[in-house]
C-alpha positions as CSV (number, residue, x, y, z in Angstrom):
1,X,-3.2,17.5,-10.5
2,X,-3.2,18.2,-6.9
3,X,0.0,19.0,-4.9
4,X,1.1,17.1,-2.3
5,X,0.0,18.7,0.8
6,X,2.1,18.4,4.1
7,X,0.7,15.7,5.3
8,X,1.4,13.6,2.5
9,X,4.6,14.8,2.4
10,X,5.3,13.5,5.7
11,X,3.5,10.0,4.7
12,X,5.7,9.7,1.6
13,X,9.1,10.6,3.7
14,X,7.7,8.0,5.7
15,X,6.7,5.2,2.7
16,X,9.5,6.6,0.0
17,X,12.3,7.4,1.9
18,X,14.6,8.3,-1.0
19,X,11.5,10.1,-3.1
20,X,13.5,13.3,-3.7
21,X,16.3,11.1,-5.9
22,X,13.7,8.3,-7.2
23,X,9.9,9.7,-7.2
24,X,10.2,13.3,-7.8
25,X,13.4,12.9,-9.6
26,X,13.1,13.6,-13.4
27,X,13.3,11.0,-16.2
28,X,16.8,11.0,-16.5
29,X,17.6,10.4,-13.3
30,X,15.3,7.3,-12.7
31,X,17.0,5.4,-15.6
32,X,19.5,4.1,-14.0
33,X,17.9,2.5,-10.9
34,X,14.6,0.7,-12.9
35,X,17.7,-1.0,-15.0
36,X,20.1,-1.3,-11.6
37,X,19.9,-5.3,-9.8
38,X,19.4,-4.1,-5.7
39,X,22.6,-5.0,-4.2
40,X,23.3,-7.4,-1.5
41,X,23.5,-5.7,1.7
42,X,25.3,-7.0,4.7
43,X,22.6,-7.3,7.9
44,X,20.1,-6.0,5.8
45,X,17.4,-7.2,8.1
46,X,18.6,-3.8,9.8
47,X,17.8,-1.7,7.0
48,X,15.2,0.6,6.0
49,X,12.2,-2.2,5.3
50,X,8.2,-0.7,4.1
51,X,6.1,-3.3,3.9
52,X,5.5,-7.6,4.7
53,X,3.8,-9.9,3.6
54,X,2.9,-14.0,4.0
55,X,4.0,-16.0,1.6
56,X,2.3,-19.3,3.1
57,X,4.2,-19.3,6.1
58,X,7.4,-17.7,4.2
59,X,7.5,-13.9,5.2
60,X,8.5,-11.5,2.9
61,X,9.5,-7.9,3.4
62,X,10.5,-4.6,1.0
63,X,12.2,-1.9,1.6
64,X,14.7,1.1,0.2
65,X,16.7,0.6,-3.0
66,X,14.7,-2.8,-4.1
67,X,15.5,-4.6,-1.4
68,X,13.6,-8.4,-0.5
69,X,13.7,-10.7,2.3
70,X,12.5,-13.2,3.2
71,X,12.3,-15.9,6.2
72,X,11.6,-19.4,6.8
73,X,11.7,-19.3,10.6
74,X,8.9,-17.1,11.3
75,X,10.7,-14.0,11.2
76,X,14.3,-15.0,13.2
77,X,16.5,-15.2,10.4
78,X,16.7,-13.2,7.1
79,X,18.1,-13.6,3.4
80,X,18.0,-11.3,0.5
81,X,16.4,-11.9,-2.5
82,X,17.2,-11.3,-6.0
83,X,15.7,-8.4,-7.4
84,X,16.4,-6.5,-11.1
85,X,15.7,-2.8,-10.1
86,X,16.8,-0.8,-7.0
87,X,14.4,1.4,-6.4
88,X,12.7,1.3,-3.3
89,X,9.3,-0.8,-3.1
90,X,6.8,0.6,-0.9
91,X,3.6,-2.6,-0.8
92,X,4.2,-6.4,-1.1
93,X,1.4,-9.4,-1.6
94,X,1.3,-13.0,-1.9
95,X,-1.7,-14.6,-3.3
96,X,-0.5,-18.3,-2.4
97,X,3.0,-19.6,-1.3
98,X,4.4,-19.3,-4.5
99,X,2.6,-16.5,-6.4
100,X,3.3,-12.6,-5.4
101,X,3.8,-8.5,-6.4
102,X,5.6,-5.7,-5.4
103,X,5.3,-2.0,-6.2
104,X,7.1,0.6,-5.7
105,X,8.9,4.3,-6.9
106,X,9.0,5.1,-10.6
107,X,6.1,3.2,-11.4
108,X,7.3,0.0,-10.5
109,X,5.9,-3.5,-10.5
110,X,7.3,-6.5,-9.8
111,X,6.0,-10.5,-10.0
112,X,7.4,-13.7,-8.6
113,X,6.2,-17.0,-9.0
114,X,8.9,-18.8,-6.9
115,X,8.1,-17.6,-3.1
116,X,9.6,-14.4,-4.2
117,X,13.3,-15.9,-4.5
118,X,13.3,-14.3,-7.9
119,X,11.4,-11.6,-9.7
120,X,10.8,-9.8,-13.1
121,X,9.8,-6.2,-13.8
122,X,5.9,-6.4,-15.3
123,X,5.6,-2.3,-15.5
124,X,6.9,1.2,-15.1
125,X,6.1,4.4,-14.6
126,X,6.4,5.6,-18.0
127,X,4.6,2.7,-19.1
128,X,2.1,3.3,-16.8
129,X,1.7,6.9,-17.8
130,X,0.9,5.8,-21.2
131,X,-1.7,3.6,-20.7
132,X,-3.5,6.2,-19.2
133,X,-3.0,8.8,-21.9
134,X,-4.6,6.2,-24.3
135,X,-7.2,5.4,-22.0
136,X,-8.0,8.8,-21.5
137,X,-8.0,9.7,-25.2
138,X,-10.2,6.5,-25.8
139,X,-12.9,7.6,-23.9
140,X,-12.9,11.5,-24.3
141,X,-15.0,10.9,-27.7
142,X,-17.5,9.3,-25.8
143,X,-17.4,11.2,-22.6
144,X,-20.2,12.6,-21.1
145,X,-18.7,15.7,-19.8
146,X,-16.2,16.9,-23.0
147,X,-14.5,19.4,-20.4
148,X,-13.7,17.0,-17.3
149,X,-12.5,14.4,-20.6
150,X,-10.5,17.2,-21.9
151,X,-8.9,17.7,-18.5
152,X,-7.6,13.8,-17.8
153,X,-6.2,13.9,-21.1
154,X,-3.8,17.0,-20.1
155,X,-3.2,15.5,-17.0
156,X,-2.3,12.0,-18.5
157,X,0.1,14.4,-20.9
158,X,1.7,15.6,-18.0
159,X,2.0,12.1,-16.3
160,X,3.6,10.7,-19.3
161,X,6.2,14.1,-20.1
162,X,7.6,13.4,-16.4
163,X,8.4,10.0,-16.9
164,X,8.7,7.2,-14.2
165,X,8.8,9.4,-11.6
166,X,5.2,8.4,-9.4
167,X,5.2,5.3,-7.1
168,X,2.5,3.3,-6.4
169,X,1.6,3.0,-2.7
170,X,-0.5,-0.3,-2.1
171,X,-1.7,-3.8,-4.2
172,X,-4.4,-5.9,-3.6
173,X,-4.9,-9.2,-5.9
174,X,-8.1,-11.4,-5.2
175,X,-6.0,-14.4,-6.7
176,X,-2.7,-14.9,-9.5
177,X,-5.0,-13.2,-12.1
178,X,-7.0,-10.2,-11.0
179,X,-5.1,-7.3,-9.0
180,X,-5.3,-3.7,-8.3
181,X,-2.4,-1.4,-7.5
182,X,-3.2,2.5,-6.6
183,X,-0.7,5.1,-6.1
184,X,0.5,9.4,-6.1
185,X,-2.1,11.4,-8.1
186,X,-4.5,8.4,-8.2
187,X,-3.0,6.3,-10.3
188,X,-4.8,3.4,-10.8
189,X,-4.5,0.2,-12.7
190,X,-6.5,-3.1,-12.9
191,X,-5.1,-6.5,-14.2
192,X,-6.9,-9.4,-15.1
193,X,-4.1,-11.6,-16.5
194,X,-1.8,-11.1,-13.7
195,X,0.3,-8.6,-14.9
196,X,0.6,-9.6,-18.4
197,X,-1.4,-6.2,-19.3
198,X,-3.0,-3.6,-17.2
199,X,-6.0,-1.2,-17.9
200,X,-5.9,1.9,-16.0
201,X,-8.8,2.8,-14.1
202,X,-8.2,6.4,-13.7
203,X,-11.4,7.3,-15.6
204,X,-13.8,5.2,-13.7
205,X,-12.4,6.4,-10.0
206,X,-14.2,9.9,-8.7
207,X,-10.8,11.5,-7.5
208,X,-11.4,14.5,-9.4
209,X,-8.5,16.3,-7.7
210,X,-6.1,13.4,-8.1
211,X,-6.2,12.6,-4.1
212,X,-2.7,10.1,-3.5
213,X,-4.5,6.4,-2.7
214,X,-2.8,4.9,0.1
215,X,-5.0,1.7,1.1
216,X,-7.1,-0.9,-0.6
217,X,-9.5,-3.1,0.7
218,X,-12.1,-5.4,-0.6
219,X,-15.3,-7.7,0.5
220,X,-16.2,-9.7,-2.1
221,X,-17.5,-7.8,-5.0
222,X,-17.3,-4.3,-2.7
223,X,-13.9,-2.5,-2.9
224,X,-12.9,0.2,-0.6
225,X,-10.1,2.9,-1.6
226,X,-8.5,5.4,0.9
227,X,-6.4,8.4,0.6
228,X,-5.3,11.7,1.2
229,X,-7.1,14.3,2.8
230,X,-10.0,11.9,4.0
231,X,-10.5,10.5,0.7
232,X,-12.1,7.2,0.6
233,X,-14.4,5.7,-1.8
234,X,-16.2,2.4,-2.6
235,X,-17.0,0.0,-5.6
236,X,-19.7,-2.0,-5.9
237,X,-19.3,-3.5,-9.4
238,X,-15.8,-5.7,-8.3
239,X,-13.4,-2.6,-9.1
240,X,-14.8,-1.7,-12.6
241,X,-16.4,1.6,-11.0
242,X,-15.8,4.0,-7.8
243,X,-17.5,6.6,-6.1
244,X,-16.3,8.9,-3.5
245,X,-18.0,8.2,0.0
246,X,-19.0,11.0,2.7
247,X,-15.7,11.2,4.9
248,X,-15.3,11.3,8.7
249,X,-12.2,13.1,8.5
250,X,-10.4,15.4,6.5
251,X,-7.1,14.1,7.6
252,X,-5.3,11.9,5.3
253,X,-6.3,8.0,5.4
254,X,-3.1,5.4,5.2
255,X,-4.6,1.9,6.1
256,X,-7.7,-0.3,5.5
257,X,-8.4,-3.4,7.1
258,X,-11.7,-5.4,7.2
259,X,-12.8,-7.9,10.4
260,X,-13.5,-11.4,9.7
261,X,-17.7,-10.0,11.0
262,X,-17.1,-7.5,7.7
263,X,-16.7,-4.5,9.8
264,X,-14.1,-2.4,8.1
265,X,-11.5,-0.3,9.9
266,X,-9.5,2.8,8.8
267,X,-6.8,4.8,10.5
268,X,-4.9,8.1,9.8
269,X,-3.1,10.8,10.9
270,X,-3.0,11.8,14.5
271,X,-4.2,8.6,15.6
272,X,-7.2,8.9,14.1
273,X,-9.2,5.6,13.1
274,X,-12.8,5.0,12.4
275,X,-15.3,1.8,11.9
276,X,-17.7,1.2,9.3
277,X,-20.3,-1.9,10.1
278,X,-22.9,-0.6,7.2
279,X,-19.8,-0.9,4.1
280,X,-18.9,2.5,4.3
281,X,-22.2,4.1,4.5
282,X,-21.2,5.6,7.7
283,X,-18.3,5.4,10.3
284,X,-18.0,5.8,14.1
285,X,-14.5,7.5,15.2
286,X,-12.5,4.6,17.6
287,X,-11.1,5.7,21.0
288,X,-7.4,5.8,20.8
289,X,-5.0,7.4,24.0
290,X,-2.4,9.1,21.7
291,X,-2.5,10.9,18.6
292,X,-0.3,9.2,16.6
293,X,-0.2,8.6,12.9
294,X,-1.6,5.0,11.9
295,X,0.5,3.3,9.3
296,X,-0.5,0.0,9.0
297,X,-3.1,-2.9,9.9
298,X,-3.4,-6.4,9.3
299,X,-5.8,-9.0,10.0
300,X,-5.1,-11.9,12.4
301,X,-5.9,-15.4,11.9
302,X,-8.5,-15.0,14.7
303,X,-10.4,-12.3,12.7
304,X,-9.6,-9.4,14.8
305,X,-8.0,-6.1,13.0
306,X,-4.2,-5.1,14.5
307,X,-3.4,-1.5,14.1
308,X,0.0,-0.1,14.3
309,X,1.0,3.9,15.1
310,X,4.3,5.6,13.9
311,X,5.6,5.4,17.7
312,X,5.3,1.3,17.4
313,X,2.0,1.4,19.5
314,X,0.1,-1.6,18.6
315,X,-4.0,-1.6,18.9
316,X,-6.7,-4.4,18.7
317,X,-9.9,-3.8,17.1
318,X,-11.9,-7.1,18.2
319,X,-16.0,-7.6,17.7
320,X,-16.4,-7.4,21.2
321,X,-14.3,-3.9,22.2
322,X,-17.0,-1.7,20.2
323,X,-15.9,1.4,19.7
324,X,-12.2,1.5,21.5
325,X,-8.5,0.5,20.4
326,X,-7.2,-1.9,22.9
327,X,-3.5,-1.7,23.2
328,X,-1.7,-4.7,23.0
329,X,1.7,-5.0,24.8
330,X,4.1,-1.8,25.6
331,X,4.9,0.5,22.4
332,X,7.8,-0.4,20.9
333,X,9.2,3.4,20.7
334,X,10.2,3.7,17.3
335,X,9.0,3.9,13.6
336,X,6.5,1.1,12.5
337,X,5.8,1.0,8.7
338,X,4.1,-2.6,8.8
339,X,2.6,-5.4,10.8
340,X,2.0,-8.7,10.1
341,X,1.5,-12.2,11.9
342,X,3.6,-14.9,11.3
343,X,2.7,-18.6,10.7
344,X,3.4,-19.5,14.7
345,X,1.7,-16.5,15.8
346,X,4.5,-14.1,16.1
347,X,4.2,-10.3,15.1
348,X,6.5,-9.1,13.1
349,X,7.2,-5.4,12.5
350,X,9.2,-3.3,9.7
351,X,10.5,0.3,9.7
352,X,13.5,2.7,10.0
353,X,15.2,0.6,12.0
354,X,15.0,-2.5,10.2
355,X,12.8,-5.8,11.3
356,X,11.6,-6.8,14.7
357,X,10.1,-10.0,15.8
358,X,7.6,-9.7,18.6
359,X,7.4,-13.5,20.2
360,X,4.6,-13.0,22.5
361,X,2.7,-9.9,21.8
362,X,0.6,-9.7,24.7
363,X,3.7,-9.4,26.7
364,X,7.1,-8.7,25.3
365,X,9.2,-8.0,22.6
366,X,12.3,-9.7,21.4
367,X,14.5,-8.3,18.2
């Protein structure tokens, strides 16, 4: 397995921001929080909050030590949520109003099937770990390559003797059934009966030096992964296979978002961000005026792909702009984790500081 280099490190301070006591904390010491309810938190909209998601037109948002909220007033009020483990959740998604998952440190991941007022624990890390010990001793007797089989199999000991220690970083499900969720050291696991079981995908992903996978993205049938150190790769066969694609950058990749014309967009560190029109085949680098880290991008309902920086700067990739970022509205000056667009067109945002609704994004922005 790879270390984490420094610019992962600063992603997961970023993402984790209690990894050193829950993701690199050994397995006696993450006990306690995957069996610990989150606990209600007076203004907790003000907290430390990771990622948001649509819930039909609920929002919902994750953040440090399990904590959930969720609105129904596009973003102006805020309630917690009930939630059995407090360790911090790093991705959120919502297939339908009703039907959603979170993941998170030590492995975790969590379903809801009530709007995400309540939610069960479906896996851990040490549960994780396992499954892809046994996958990897399942297919070393047929491997191709007995050396690179013999190799996952020690590295799948060592994820399982550390425990739930490794988070998973981002989800994507195509609907309440089929879902990918990708994390530290390229963990990777598929379900196809929403959560009941999982399969990891570890053997079927060319990450042979364990890259961390930060992003997913999918067009149909083609899936895109992204990563540390300029990793990205693409499926073809609906996530049952990946190979690694020829990168623009050797800078660490955090986000993936595709266009409603197909064109897929990727941003990094140091403001760097690229566009694919040919699935990945090759990218042109997008202008940006500052180089900050890109955390975060979400697709509006008019198609167009918004990109937020660690500084708040917001950025619209639209058809029409070719190769340039155009910002939208003044930067908000602080950390930005996520982005998202609420029902009645609103933006809201999530980071450090807590959440912040931005009425009218072309022109101001109101907590």
């Amino acid at each position: 397995m790879n270390r984490i280099s420094q610019a992962s490190a600063v992603l997961l301070a970023l993402y984790l921001p209690f990894a050193t006591s829950e993701c690199l904390a050994g397995p006696t010491t993450v006990g306690a929080p995957l069996s610990t309810p989150a606990m209600p938190v007076p203004a907790a909209q003000k907290s430390v909050l990771i990622d948001l998601a649509r819930a039909g037109t609920r929002l919902v948002a994750v953040g440090e030590r399990g904590m959930v909220l969720l609105s129904d007033d596009n973003g102006q009020s805020w309630r917690q949520a009930s939630v059995p483990v407090s360790v911090s959740l790093t991705a959120v998604q919502f297939v339908d109003a009703q039907k959603g998952w979170a993941v998170g440190h030590a492995g975790v991941v969590l379903a809801t099937r009530d709007g995400g007022e309540h939610w069960t624990l479906q896996l851990d890390g040490a549960r994780a770990a396992q499954l892809e010990l046994d996958a990897a001793k399942a297919d070393q007797a047929t491997a191709a390559n007995p050396d690179d089989a013999l190799v996952r199999v020690q590295n799948a000991e060592r994820l399982v003797a550390d425990g739930a220690d490794k988070p998973f970083l981002a989800l994507e499900f195509i609907d309440a059934q089929h879902g990918l969720i990708v994390g530290a050291y390229g963990l990777a696991l598929w379900t196809a009966d929403g959560g009941a079981t999982w399969q990891s995908l570890m053997g079927h992903i060319a990450n042979p030096n364990g890259m961390h996978l930060y992003a997913i993205s999918h067009q149909g049938p083609r899936w895109f992964l992204a990563g540390e150190q300029g990793y990205l790769a693409r499926s073809d066969d609906d996530a049952v296979s990946f190979s690694q694609l020829e990168s623009p950058y050797e800078g660490s990749f955090f986000t993936l978002q595709s266009r409603a014309d197909g064109a897929l967009l990727v941003g990094g560190l140091r403001g760097n961000a690229f566009i694919s029109n040919d699935g990945g085949a090759s990218f042109q680098h997008l202008s940006v005026p500052m180089p900050i880290s890109f955390n975060d991008a979400t697709r509006l309902a008019g198609g167009q792909v918004l990109l937020v920086n660690q500084g708040g700067a917001l950025f619209l990739s639209a058809e029409q702009t070719g190769a340039a970022l155009q910002p939208l509205g003044k930067p908000l000056g602080k950390p930005v984790s996520s982005v998202i667009e609420a029902a009645d067109g609103s933006l809201i945002v999530a980071g450090f500081t807590g959440l912040q609704r931005i009425a009218q994004p072309s022109t101001a922005a109101s907590e």
